[in-house]
N, C-alpha and C positions, 0 to 999 in steps of 0.2 A: 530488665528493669529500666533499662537508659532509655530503651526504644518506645516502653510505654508511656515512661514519663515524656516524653517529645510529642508524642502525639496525642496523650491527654490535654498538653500545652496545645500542638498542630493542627497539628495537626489537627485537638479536640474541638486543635488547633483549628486547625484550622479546616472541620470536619468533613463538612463532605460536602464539598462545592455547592451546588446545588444549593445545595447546601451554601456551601460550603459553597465550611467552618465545615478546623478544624480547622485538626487541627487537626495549625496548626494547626492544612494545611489549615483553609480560609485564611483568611489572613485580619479581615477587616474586625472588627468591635460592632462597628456601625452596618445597615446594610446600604451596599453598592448597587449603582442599577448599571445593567449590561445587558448589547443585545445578542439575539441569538447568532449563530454561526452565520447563515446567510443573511442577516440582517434586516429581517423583514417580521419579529418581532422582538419585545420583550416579555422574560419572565420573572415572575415568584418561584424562586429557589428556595427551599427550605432543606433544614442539615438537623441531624444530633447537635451539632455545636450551633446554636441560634445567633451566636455571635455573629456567624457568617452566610447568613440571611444575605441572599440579596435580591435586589426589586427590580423592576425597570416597567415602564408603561410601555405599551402599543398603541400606535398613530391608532387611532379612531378607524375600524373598517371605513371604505366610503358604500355608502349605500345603493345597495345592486337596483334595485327601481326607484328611477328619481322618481314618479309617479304615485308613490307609496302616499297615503292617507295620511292627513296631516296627526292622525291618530295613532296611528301606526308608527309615525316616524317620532312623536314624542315618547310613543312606547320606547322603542328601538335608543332613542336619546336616554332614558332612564335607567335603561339596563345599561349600558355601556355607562351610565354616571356610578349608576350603584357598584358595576365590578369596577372603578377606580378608586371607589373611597374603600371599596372592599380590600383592595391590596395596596391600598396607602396604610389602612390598619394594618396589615399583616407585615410590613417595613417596618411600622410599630412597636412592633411585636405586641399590638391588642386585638389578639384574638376573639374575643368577643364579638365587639365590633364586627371586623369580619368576615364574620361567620354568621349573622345578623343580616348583614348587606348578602352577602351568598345567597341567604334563604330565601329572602326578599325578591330574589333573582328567578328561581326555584319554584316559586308559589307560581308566578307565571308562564314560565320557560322550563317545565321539568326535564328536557331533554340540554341543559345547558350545561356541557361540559368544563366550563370555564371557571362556573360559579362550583359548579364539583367540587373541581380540584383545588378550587380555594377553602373548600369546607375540609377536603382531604390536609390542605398544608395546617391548619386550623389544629384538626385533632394532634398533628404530627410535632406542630410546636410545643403543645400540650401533653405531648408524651401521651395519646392516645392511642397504641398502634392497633389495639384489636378495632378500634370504632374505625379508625381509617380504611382498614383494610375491609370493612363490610363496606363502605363507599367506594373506593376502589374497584369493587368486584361489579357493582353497579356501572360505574363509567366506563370497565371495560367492555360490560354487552353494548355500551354506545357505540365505542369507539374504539374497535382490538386492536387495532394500529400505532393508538398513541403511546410512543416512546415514555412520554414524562410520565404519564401513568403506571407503566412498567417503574421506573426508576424511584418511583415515590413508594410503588409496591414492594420495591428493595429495600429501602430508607426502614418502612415499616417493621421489614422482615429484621432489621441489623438492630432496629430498638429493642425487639422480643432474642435478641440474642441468639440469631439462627444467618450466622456467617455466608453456611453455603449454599440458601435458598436466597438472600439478598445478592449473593455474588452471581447466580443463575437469572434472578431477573432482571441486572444491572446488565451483564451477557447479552440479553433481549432485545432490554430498550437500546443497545450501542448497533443491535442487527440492523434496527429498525431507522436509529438517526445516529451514524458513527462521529457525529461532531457532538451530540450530544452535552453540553459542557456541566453540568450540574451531575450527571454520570458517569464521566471522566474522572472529574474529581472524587467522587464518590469511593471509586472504582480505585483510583490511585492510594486514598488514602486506607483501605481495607490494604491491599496490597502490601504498604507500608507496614501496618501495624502487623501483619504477618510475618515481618522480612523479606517482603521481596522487595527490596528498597530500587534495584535496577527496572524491577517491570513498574512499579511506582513512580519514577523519574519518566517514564516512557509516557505515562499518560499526564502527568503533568507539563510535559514540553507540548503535546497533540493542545493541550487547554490553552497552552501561552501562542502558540505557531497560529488559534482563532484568534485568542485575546492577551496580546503583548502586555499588556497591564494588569491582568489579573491577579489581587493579589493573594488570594489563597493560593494559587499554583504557585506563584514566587514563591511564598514561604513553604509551602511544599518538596519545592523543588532546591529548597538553601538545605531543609532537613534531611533529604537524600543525599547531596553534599557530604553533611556532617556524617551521616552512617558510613558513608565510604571513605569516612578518613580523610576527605576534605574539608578539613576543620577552617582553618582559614579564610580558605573562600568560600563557606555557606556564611560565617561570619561579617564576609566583606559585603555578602549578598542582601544579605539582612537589614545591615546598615545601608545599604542605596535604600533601600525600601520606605525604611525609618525617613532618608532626608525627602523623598517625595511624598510620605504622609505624615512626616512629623509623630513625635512618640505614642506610638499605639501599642496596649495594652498587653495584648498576643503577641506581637513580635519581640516583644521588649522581654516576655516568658521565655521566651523560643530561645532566645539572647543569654538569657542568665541559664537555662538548663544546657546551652552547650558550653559556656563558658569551667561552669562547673562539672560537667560530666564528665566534658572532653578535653580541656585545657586543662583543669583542677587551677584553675585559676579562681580563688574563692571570691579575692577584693574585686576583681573587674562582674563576676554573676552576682554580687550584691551590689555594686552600681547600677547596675540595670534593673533591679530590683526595685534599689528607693527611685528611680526614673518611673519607674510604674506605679508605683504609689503617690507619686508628687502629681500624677493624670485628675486633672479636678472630673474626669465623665469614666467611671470603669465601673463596671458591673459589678454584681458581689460577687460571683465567682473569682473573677480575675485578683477582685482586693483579695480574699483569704488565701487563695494561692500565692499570692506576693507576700503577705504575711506569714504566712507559713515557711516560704522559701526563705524569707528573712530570717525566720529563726533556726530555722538547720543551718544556714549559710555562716551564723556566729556560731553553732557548734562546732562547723568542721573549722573556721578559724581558729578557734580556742582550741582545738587538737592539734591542728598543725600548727601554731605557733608552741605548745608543747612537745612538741615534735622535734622543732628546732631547737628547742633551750633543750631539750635530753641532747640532741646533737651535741651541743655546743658545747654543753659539759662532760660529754663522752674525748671530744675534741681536746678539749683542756685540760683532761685526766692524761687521756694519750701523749699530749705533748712534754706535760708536765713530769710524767712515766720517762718518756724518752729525754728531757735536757738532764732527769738524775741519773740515768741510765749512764749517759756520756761524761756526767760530772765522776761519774767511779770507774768508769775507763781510764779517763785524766787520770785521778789521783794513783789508779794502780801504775799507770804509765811513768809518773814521776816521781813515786816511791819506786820501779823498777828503777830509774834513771839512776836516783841517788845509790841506791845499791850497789853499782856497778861501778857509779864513782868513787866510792869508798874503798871495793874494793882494787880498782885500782890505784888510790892509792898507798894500801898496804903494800901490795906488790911491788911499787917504786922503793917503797922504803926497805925492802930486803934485798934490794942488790945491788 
């Protein structure tokens, strides 16, 4: 129960990099733009946990024929404008939009795997997996190569709740691009929510060893921490995180369910609690979960602090058991005494 609730937070949190989010690991509320391993582009990640959406653009190709028809090359300009507003929507999270722009892409480029997989992230943020996955299928007779495709085709599979066909085509795409970072995380946080919390921290460190700042892997890799009993320092971990992005929403989850789970320290995972509620930008998930945690967090205070007062008056039974205890020791002790006094002095007086 501890490990789900961590990663509903992580994990859901901070999901699945590419995601991910999740969760906790992901980390971020907001989405993050980052580029790929070797640097030469960015992408639209998308996760179960939308939280941890993250975006990043790609420099403009430069154009292979300068010579290209001034017709041509506003075409060319139009598509590359349309897939940017297309995945500035999807940063959004307005799918609509889009998916719009995508299409728009499509009507004249049907072989445009770009605007694809923008239509594919589209269904996927919408919880569409059977529509993704007939897209999917499409992009793959384009392009059997593409890694992301495989991993988006996992994503799909783990929202239709089918664990080890998502974890085979996550396998795939990591054959295909082993830095893959949106599949690592993916990859780590299945893992996790499995128990395998040590091969989980494996791929979380492969995500940080590209991108030292990433924060879904952080939090990922604080929540591995905590499963192995590193309670302390996934806690210390969390808090750097906190002071280089200031209080966000999931971490500050992440914070009160270890506090509570694993310190059973109730007051400090309700501090971090009303920290997450005092956030003027948190989604409705994140609010009902903090409100919710708020109110178990004053049950189990109001138990343990009854807890303590049964103590306390167990305590002060006991004590009070043992100072009459010692009070009729005395008195037998010094009714023996006079006894003896007495009778010795009868005995003086007979002889």
């Amino acid at each position: 129960m501890r490990t789900e609730r961590k990663v509903s937070t992580l994990m859901r949190i901070i999901c699945m990099s590419g995601c991910l989010g999740i969760v906790a690991c992901q980390t971020t509320r907001l989405p993050t733009a980052t580029k790929s391993a070797d640097n030469s582009a960015m992408i639209v990640q998308v996760s179960d946990d939308q939280r941890s959406l993250m975006w990043s653009d790609a420099n403009s190709n430069k154009l292979q024929n300068k010579n290209t028809a001034s017709i041509s090359h506003r075409a060319t300009t139009d598509t590359a404008l349309l897939q940017m507003h297309a995945e500035l929507a999807l940063l959004g999270h307005l799918t609509r939009a889009a998916s719009e722009n995508a299409k728009s892409i499509l009507r004249t480029d049907i072989r445009n795997i770009r605007a694809m997989k923008t239509l594919i992230k589209a269904a996927l943020m919408e919880r569409k997996a059977h529509e993704s996955l007939t897209m999917i299928e499409t992009a793959l007779s384009l392009a059997p190569q593409d890694a992301e495709l495989f991993s988006l085709q996992g994503l799909a599979q783990s929202q239709l709740d089918h664990p080890l066909y998502a974890k085979a085509l996550w396998s795939k795409a990591l054959s295909l691009d082993p830095l893959h970072i949106p599949t690592l995380m993916n990859m780590g946080v299945m893992l996790f929510q499995n128990g395998h919390s040590g091969k989980a921290g494996a791929h979380f460190d492969k995500v940080l060893a590209i991108v030292p700042q990433h924060l879904d892997a952080q939090v990922g890799r604080a929540l591995v921490m905590s499963a192995q009993g590193q309670t302390d320092s996934a806690v210390e971990a969390l808090e750097m995180v906190l002071k280089k992005t200031g209080d966000n929403a999931l971490i500050l989850e992440n914070l009160a369910v270890i506090a509570r789970d694993r310190l059973k320290d109730y007051k400090k995972a309700s501090t971090y609690v009303e920290r997450s509620l005092a956030l003027s930008k948190s989604d409705r998930r994140s609010l009902e979960t903090a409100v919710g945690m708020k109110q178990e967090l004053r049950k189990l205070m109001a138990g343990q602090d009854k807890h303590l007062s049964d103590e306390s008056l167990r305590e002060m039974a006991a004590t009070s058991s043992s100072q009459g205890s010692q009070a009729t020791e005395q008195s037998a002790i010094d009714s023996n005494s006079n006894s003896t006094s007495e009778l010795f002095k009868m005995e003086e007086s007979l002889k």
